[in-house]
C-alpha positions in Angstrom: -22.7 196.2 40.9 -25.7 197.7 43.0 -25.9 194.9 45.1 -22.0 195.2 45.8 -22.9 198.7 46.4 -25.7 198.2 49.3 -23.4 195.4 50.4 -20.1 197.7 51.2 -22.4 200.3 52.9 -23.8 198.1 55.4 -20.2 196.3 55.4 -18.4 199.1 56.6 -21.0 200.9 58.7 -21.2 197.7 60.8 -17.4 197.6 61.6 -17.1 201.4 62.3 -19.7 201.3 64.8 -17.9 197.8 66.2 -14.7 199.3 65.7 -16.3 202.9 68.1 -18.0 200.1 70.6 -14.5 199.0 71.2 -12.7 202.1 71.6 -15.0 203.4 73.5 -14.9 200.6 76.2 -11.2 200.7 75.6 -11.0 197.7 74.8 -6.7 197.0 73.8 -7.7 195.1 70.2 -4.2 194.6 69.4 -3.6 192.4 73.0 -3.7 188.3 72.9 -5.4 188.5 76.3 -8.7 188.6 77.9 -11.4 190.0 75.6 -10.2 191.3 73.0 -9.3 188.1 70.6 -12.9 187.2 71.5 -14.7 190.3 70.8 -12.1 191.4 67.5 -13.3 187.5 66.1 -17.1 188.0 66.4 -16.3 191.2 64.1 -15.6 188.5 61.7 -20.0 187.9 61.1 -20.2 191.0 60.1 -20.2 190.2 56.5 -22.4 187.3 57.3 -24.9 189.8 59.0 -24.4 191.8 56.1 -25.0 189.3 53.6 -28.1 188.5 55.3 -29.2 191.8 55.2 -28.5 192.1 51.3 -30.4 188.9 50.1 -33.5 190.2 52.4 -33.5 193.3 50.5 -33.8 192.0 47.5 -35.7 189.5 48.3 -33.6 186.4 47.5 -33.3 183.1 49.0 -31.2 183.5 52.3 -27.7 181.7 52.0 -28.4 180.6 48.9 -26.2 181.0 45.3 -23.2 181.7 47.3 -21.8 178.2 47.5 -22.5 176.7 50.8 -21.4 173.0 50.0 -20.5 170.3 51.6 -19.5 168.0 48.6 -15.9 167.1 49.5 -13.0 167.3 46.8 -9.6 167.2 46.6 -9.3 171.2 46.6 -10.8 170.6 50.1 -7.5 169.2 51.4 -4.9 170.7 48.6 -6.7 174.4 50.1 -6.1 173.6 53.2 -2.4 172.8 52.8 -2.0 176.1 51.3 -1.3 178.5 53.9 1.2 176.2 56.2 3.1 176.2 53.1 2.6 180.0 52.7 3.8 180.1 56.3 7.2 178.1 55.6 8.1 180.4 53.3 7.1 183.2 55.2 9.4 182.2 58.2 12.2 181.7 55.2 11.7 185.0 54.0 11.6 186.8 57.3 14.8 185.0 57.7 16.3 186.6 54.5 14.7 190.1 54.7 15.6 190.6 59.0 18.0 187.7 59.5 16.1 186.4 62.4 16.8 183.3 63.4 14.1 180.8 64.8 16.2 179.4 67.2 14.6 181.0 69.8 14.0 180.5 73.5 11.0 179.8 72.7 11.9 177.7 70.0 13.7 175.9 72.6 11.7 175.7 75.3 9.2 174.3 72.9 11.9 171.5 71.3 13.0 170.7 74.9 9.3 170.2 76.1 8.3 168.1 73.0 11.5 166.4 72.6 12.0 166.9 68.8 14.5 169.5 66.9 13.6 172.4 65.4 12.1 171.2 62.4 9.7 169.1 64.6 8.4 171.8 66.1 7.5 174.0 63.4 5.7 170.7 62.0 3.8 170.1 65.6 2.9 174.1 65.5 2.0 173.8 61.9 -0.3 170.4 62.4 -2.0 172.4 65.3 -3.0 175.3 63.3 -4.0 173.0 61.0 -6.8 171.4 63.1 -7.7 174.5 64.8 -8.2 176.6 61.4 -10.4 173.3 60.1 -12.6 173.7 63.2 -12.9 176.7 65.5 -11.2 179.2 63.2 -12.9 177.9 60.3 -16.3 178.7 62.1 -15.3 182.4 63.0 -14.0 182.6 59.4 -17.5 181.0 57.9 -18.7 184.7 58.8 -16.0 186.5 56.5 -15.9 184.1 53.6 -19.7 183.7 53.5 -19.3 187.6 52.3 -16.3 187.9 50.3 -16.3 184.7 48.8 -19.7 184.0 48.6 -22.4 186.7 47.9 -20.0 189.4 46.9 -18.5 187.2 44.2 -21.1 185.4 43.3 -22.1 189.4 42.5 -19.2 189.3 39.4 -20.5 188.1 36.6 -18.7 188.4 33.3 -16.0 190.1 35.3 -12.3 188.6 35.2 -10.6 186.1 37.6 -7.8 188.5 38.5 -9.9 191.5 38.3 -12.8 190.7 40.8 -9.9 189.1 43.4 -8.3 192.2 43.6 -11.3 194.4 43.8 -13.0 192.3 46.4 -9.3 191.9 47.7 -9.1 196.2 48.2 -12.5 196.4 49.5 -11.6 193.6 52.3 -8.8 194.9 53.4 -10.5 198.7 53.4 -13.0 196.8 55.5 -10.2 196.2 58.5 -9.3 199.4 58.8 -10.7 201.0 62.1 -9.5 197.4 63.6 -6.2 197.6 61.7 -5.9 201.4 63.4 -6.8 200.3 67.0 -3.6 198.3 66.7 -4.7 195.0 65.1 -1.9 193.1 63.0 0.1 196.0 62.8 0.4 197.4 66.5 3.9 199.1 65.4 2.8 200.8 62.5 -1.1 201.4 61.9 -1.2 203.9 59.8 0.9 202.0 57.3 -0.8 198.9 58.1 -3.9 199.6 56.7 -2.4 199.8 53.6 -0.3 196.8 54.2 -3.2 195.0 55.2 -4.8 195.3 51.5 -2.4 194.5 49.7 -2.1 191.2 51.8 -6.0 190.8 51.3 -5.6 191.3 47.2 -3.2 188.5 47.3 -4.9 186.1 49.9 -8.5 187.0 47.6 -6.7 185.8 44.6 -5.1 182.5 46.6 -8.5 181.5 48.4 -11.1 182.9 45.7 -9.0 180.1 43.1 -9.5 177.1 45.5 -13.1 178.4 46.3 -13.9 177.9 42.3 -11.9 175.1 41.6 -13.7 173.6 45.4 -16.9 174.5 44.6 -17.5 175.6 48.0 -17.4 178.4 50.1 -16.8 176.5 52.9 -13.4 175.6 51.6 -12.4 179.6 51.7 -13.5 179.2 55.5 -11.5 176.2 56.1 -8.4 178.1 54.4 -9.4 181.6 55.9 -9.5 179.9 59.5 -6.0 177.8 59.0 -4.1 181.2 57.6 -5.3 183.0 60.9 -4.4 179.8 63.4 -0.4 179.7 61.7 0.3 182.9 60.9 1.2 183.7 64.5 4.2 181.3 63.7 6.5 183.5 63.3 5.6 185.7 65.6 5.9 183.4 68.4 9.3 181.9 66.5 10.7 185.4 66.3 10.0 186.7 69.5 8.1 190.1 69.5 11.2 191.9 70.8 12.8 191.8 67.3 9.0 191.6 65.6 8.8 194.4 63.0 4.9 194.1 61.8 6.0 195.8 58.2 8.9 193.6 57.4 8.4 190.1 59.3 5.7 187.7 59.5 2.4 186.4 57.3 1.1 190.3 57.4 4.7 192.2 56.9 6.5 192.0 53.4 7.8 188.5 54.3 4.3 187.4 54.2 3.5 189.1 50.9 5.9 187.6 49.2 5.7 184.4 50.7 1.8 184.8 49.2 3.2 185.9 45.5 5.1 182.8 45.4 2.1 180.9 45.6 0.2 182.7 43.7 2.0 182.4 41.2 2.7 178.9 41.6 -0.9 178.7 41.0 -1.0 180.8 37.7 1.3 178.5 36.1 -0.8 175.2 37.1 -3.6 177.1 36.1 -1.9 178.0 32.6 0.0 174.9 31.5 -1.4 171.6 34.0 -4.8 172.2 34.6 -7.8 172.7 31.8 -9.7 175.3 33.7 -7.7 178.1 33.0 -9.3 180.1 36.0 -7.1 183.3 35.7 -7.8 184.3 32.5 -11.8 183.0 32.6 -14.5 185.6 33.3 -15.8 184.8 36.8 -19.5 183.8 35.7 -22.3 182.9 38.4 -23.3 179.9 36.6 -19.9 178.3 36.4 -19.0 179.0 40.3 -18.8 175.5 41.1 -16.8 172.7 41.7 -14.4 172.3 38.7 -13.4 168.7 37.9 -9.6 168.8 35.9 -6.8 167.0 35.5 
């Protein structure tokens, strides 16, 4: 655990000073113009940097035994479908909890534009999250999961499945919080939503750390990382952000939590009764981080 140590050091001392850099140039992290989106994603090497920084220390192979692979699988594409259907469920719960309804003007103007119903248009949105978290998003998200995913798990050996996801889960989301203060994901409530935002990261670490061991592949967790961040602004833009309350609605209020419990523990019981692996109740060991092959 040394190495996880050294690694959380340089992990957070990198985002406070980025976190000071941008106060001080006031720059408004929680706006969806100009800069900001732009300078708040390049945060997002940071544990890329730091990962760098680690292996150089001790002297290992850079990028290497943290499963950078490009062998395609059917986790690859069953991954990425994850988080639209996270989102589904998350407008459905923001439904139940606020009784928001999508129709929307925006929702609307969107159907009328595009000329499909409602349904359509959540699909369109969902499809074009889709490509942009497999692509562009997935890049900026290379720089988080390359961290989490890669060298920091790959640092739990003999630990448990559900164990090392929610540690590296509470550490993650720890890692957000002098963004998550400036206003980021929770611009309503901060304070709160740095605790909000961990318990959102335990249960997207357990989600995304099961398809990056049943993948074999790190680059999967981007892919998934990327698409989460392109669609969970559905609801948002669905809802409207006069009605938005950042605790309650959305993929990072409690709609979004338990949209994420429902598939996690949709996942448990494939794990438990139709797969062979049984992931969450293995020890995570570094020689078995690889692509797993069941039925």
């Amino acid at each position: 655990m040394k190495n996880v140590k050294l690694y959380i050091a340089i992990a957070f001392g990198l985002i406070w000073a980025a976190g000071l850099a941008l106060y001080l140039s006031g720059t408004k992290v929680a706006s969806f113009s100009g800069a900001a989106p732009w300078l708040v994603s390049l945060c997002m090497f940071i544990p890329l940097v730091t990962t760098l920084i680690c292996q150089k220390a001790n002297k290992e192979p850079l990028l290497r035994g943290i499963g950078i692979s490009w062998k395609v699988n059917r986790w690859w594409f069953v991954g990425w479908l994850t988080f639209p259907v996270v989102t589904v469920l998350t407008l459905l719960f923001t439904h139940w909890i606020s009784g928001i309804d999508i129709h929307t003007e925006a929702m609307q103007t969107l159907s009328k534009s595009l000329g499909i119903g409602p349904a359509g248009v959540v699909a369109f949105t969902l499809l074009s999250g889709m490509l942009a978290g497999a692509t562009i998003n997935a890049f900026f998200a290379f720089g988080e999961e390359v961290g989490w995913r890669g060298y920091v798990l790959s640092q739990f050996k003999g630990k448990s499945f559900l164990g090392s996801a929610a540690l590296i889960g509470i550490i993650w989301g720890l890692w957000h919080a002098p963004l998550i203060l400036m206003g980021h994901n929770y611009p309503q409530h901060p304070q709160w939503g740095v605790l909000m935002m961990v318990v959102v990261c335990i249960l997207m670490s357990c989600i995304i750390q099961y398809f990056r061991i049943k993948s074999g592949s790190v680059i999967v967790a981007a892919i998934m990382h990327g698409t989460c961040n392109a669609v969970a602004g559905t609801t948002m833009f669905f809802v409207g952000l006069d009605r938005f309350n950042d605790l309650l609605d959305g993929a990072c209020g409690l709609a979004g939590i338990l949209a994420m419990l429902v598939v996690a523990f949709a996942l448990f019981f494939f794990d438990r009764y139709v797969t062979r692996d049984r992931i969450f109740t293995s020890p995570v060991k570094l020689d078995t981080i690889k692509a797993v092959h069941s039925r």
